[in-house]
C-alpha positions as CSV (number, residue, x, y, z in Angstrom):
1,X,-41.9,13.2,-20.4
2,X,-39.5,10.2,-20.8
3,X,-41.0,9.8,-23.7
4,X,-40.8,12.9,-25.0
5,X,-37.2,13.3,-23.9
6,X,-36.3,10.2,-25.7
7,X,-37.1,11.0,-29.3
8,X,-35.0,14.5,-28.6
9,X,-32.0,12.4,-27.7
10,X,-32.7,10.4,-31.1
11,X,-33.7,13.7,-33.3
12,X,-30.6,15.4,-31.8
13,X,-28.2,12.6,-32.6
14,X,-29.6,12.2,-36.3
15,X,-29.1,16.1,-37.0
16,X,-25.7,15.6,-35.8
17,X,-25.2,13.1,-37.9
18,X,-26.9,14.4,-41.4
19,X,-27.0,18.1,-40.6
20,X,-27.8,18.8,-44.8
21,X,-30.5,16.6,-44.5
22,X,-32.1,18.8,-42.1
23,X,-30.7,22.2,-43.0
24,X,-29.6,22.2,-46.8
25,X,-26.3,22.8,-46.1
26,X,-23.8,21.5,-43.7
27,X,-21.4,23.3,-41.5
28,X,-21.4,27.0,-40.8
29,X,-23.3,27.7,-44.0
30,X,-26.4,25.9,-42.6
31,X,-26.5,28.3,-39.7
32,X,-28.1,31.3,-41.9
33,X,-30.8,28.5,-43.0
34,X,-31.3,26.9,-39.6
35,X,-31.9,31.0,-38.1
36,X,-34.3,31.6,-41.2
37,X,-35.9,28.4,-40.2
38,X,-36.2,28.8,-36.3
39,X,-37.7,32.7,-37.5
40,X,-40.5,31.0,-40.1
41,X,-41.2,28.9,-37.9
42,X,-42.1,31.2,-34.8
43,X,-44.1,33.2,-37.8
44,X,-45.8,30.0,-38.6
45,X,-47.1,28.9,-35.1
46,X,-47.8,32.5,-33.6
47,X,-50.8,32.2,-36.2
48,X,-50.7,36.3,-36.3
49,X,-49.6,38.7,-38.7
50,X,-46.7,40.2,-36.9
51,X,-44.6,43.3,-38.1
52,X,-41.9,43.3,-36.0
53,X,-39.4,43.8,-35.7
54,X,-37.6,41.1,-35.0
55,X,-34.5,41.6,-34.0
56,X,-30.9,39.1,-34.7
57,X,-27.7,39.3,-32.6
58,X,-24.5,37.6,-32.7
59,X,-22.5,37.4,-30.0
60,X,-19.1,36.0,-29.2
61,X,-16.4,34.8,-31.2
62,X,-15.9,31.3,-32.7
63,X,-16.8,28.4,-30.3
64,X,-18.9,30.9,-28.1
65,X,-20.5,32.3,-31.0
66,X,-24.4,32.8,-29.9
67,X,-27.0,33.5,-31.8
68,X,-30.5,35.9,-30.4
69,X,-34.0,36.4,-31.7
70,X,-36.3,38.3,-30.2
71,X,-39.5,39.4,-31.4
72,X,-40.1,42.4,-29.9
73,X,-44.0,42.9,-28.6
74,X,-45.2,39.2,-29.9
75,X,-48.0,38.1,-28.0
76,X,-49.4,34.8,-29.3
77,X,-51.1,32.4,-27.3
78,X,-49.3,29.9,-28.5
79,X,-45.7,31.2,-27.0
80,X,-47.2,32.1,-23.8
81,X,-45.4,31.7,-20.4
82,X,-48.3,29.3,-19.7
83,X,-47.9,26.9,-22.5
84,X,-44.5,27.7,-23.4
85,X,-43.1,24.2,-21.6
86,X,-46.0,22.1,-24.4
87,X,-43.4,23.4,-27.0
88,X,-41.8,19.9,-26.2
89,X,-44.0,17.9,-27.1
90,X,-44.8,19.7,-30.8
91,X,-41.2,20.9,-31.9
92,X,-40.9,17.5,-34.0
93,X,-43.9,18.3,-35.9
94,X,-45.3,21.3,-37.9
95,X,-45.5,24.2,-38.0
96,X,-42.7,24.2,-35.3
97,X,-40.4,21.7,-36.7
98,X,-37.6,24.4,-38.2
99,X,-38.0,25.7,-34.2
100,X,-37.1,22.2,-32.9
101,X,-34.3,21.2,-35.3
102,X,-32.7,24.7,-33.7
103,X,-32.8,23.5,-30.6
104,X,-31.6,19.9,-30.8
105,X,-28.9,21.2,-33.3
106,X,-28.0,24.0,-30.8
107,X,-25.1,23.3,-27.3
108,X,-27.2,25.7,-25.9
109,X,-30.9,26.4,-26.6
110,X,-33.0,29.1,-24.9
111,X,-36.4,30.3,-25.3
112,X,-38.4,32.9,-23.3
113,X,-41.5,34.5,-23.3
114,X,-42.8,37.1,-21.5
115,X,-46.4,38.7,-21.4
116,X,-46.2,41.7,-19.0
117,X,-47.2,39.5,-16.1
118,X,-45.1,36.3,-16.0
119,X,-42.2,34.9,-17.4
120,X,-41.0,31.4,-18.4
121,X,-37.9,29.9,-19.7
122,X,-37.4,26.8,-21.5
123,X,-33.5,25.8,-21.8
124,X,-32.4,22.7,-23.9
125,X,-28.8,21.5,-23.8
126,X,-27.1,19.2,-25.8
127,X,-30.0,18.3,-27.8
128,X,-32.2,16.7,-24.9
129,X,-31.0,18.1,-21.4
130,X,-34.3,19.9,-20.5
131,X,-35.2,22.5,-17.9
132,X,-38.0,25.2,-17.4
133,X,-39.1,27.4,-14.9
134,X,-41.4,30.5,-14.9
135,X,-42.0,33.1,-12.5
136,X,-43.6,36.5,-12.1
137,X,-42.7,39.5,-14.0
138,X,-43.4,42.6,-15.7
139,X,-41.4,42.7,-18.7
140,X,-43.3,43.5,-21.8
141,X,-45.2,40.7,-23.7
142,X,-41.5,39.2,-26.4
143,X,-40.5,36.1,-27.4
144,X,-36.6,35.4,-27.1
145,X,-34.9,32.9,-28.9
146,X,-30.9,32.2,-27.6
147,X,-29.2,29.2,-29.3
148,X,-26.0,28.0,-30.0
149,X,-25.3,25.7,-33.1
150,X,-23.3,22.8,-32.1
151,X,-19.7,23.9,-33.0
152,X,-18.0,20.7,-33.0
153,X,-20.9,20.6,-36.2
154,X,-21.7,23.8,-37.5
155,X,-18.4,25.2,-36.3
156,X,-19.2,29.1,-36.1
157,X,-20.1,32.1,-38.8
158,X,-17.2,33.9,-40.2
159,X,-17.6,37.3,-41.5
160,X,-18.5,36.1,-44.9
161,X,-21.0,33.8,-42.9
162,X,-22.2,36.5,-40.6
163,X,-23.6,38.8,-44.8
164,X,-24.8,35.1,-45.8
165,X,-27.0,35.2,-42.7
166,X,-28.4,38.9,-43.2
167,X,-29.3,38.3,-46.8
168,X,-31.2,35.4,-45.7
169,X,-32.7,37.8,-43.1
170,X,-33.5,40.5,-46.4
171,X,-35.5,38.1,-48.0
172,X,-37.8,37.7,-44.8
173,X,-38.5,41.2,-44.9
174,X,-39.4,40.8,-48.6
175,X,-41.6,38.1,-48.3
176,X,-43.3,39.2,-45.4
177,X,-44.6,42.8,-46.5
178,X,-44.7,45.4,-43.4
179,X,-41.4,42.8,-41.5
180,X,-39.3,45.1,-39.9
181,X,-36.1,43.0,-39.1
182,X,-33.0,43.9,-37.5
183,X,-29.4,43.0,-37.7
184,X,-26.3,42.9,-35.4
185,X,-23.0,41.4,-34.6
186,X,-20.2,42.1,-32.2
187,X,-17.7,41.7,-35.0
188,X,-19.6,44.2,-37.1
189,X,-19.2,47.9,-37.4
190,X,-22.6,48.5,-38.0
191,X,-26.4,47.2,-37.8
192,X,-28.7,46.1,-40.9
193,X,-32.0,47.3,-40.9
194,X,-34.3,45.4,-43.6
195,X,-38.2,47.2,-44.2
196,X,-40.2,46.1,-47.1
197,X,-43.7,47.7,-47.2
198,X,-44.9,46.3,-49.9
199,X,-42.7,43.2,-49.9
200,X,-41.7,42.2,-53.4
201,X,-43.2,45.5,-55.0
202,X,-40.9,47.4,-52.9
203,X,-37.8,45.5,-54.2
204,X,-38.1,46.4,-57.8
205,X,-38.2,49.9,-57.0
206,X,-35.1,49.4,-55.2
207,X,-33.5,47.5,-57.9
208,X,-34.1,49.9,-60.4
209,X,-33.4,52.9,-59.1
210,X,-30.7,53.2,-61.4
211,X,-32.3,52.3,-64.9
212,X,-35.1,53.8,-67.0
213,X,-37.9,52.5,-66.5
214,X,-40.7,52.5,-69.7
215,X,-43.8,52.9,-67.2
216,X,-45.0,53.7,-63.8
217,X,-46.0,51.5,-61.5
218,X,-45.4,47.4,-61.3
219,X,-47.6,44.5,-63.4
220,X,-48.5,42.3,-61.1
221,X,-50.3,38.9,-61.0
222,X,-51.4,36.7,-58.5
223,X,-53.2,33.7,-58.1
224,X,-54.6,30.5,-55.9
225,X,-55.2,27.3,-57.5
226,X,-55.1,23.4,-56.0
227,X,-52.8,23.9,-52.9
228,X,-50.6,26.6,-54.8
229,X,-50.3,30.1,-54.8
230,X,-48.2,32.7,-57.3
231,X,-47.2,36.3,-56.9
232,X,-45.5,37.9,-59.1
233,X,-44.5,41.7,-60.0
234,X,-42.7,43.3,-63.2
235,X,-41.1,46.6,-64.5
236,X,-39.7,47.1,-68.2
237,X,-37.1,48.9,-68.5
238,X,-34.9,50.7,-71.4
239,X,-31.9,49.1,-71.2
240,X,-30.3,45.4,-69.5
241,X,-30.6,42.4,-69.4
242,X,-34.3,40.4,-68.0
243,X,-33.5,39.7,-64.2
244,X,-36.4,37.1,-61.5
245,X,-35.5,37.1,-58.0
246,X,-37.7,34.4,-57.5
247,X,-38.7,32.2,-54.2
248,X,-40.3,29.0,-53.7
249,X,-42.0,28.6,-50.1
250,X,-39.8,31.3,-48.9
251,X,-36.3,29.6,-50.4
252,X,-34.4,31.9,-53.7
253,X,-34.2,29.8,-57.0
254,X,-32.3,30.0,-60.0
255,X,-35.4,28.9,-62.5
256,X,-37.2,26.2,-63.3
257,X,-41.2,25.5,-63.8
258,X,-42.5,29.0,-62.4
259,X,-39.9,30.6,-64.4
260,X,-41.0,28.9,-67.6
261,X,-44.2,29.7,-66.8
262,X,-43.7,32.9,-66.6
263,X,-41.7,32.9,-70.1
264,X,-44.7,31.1,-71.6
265,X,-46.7,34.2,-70.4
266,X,-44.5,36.7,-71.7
267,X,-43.8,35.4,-75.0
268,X,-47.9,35.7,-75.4
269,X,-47.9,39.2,-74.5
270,X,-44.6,39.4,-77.1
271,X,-45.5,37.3,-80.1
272,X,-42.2,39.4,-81.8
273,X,-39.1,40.1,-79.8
274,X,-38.1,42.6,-82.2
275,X,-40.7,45.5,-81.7
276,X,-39.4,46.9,-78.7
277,X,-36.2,48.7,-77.4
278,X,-33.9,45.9,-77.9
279,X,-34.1,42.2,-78.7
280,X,-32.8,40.3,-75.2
281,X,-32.9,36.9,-74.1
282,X,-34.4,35.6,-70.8
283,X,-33.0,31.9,-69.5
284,X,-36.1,30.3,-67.7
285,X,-34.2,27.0,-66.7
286,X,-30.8,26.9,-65.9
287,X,-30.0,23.2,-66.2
288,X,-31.8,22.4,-69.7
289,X,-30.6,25.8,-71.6
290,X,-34.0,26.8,-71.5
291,X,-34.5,30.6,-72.9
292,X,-36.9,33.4,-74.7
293,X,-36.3,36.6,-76.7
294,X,-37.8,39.3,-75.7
295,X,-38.3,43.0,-77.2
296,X,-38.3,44.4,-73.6
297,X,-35.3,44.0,-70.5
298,X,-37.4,43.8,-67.4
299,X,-36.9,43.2,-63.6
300,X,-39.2,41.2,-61.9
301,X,-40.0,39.4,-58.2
302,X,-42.1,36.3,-58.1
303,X,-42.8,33.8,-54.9
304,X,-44.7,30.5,-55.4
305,X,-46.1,28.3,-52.8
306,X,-46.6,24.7,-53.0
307,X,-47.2,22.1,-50.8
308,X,-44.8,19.7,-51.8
309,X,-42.3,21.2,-54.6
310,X,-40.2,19.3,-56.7
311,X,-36.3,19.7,-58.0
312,X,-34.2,19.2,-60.7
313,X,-31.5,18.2,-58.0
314,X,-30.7,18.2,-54.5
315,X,-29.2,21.7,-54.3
316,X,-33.2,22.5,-54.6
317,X,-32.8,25.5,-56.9
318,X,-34.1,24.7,-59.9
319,X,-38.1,23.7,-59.9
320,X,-39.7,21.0,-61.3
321,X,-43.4,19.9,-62.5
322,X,-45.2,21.5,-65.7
323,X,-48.5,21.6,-63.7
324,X,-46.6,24.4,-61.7
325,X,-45.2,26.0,-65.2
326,X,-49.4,25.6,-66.5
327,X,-50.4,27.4,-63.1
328,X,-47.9,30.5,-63.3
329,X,-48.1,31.0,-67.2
330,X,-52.4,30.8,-66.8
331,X,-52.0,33.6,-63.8
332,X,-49.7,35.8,-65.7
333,X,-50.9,35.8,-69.2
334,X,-54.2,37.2,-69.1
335,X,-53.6,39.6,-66.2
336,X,-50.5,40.8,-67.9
337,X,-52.2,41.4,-71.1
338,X,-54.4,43.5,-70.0
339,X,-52.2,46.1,-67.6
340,X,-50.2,46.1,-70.3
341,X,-52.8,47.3,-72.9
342,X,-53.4,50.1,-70.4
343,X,-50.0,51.5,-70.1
344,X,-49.9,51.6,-73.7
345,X,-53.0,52.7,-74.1
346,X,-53.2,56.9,-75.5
């Protein structure tokens, strides 16, 4: 336990310290992150599909600012009242590591987990002060999640902050298809609700509920190959500009490798970018200039997973590596071609 108790001191004092190294970003805008983190995380370990909902809070105004999770009705094995005090001794590794950066970044860390019979809490203060207890009770199997970012580091979410943290919390849902998740503050008028059924497919319906679309439905790809994985889903439209929401292990980009590869794919299936409703230009790299013409505006959603991705720099936006761009234009293309010959098809 000394041990154990030692490299929390250490991890705690480095995050401190570098808190973009461990977060992205540092100040209050690397609470959203570090809350998106401690939720993939819980996702990751539970080893279940779980559809919620999971439910945010803020509480408090600036230096008492707090911060709940609670996933209502999770019952993993993994976060039960029985094992829950072994989180120690994995939090600095994966799949929990986004959990334990929370909680040495946090004053005040709290986590408890109840399964209808007992209940057990696990408190971390400071970074390393560590306490647990657990005792009978009937509350319904949940896992709760109370922390409170370090203000003298993170300082506390403004009302700006507080939007930054639910669009983080919109892209969950997206990316996890059937995530119901739930959003409040004390300084808001008002609770988000974020529901997804179809993840990414669901979003372009949203998105373009105010253009013409030229066909029903989505094109869709999707593909597993060497420790990577692509989905991606498309809707041509009349009129507009080309528009990717695109994600890399569960973090928005602005372009890069899959969105080339995706371009590559597209300019297949259009050879000429003027037979169509309008010729428009799609930029697939941001920080070269990188572009296509197209005879078609389109909205589309893509994720791609990788097990180590690469970056054009360390804002982490922009992708790297043509195997990716090979990977995503060799999913697309054919696939593409095809539902597309359909839909034109008398």
């Amino acid at each position: 336990m000394t041990e154990i108790l030692e490299q929390l001191r250490d991890f705690a004092a480095d995050i401190r310290r570098r808190p973009a190294i461990y977060f992205g970003r540092s100040g209050s805008t690397a609470i959203p992150l570090m809350t998106r983190g401690l939720i993939d995380a819980v996702l990751a370990t539970a080893g279940k599909k779980y559809s919620g909902p999971i439910v945010v809070s803020v509480t408090g105004k600036g230096r008492r600012q707090a911060i709940s999770v609670e996933f209502a009705a999770l019952a993993s094995p993994v976060f039960s009242p029985a094992r829950l005090d072994r989180f120690l001794q994995s939090m600095t590794t994966q799949p929990a590591y986004e959990l334990g950066s929370a909680a040495v970044a946090s004053r005040q860390f709290a986590m408890e987990s109840c399964d209808g019979q007992r209940r057990a809490l696990l408190e971390i203060k400071n970074g390393f002060q560590v306490a647990t207890e657990t005792t009978p009770s009937p509350l319904a199997p949940c896992l709760r999640v109370v922390f409170q970012p370090e203000p003298a580091v993170f300082d506390c979410l403004s009302h700006d902050g507080l939007y930054h943290l639910a669009g983080n919390l919109r892209d969950l849902s997206l990316l996890h298809p059937g995530l119901a998740v739930h959003f409040n503050a004390e300084s808001l008028a008002g609770k988000l609700r974020y529901f997804h059924q179809h993840g990414l497919k669901s979003l372009l319906f949203e998105d373009d509920h105010a253009r013409w679309p030229l066909h029903p439905g989505c094109l869709s790809f999707k593909a597993t190959a060497n420790d990577m994985r692509v989905e991606g889903h498309l809707r041509f439209l009349h009129a507009g500009l080309p528009f990717v929401r695109s994600y890399v292990n569960g973090h928005p980009t602005q372009g890069g490798a899959h969105l080339e590869g995706l371009g590559a794919a597209l300019l297949e299936l259009f050879p000429d970018p003027s037979l169509g409703c309008r010729r428009v230009p799609l930029i697939t790299n941001p920080d070269t200039g990188a572009k296509i013409d197209l005879p078609h505006p389109f909205l589309a959603a893509m994720q791609v997973q990788l097990a180590d991705p690469r970056y054009y720099g360390p804002t982490r936006d922009v992708l790297l590596g043509d195997e990716v761009r090979e990977f995503v234009r060799c999913a697309a293309s054919e696939t593409l071609r095809k539902q597309w010959e359909n839909l034109r098809a008398p």
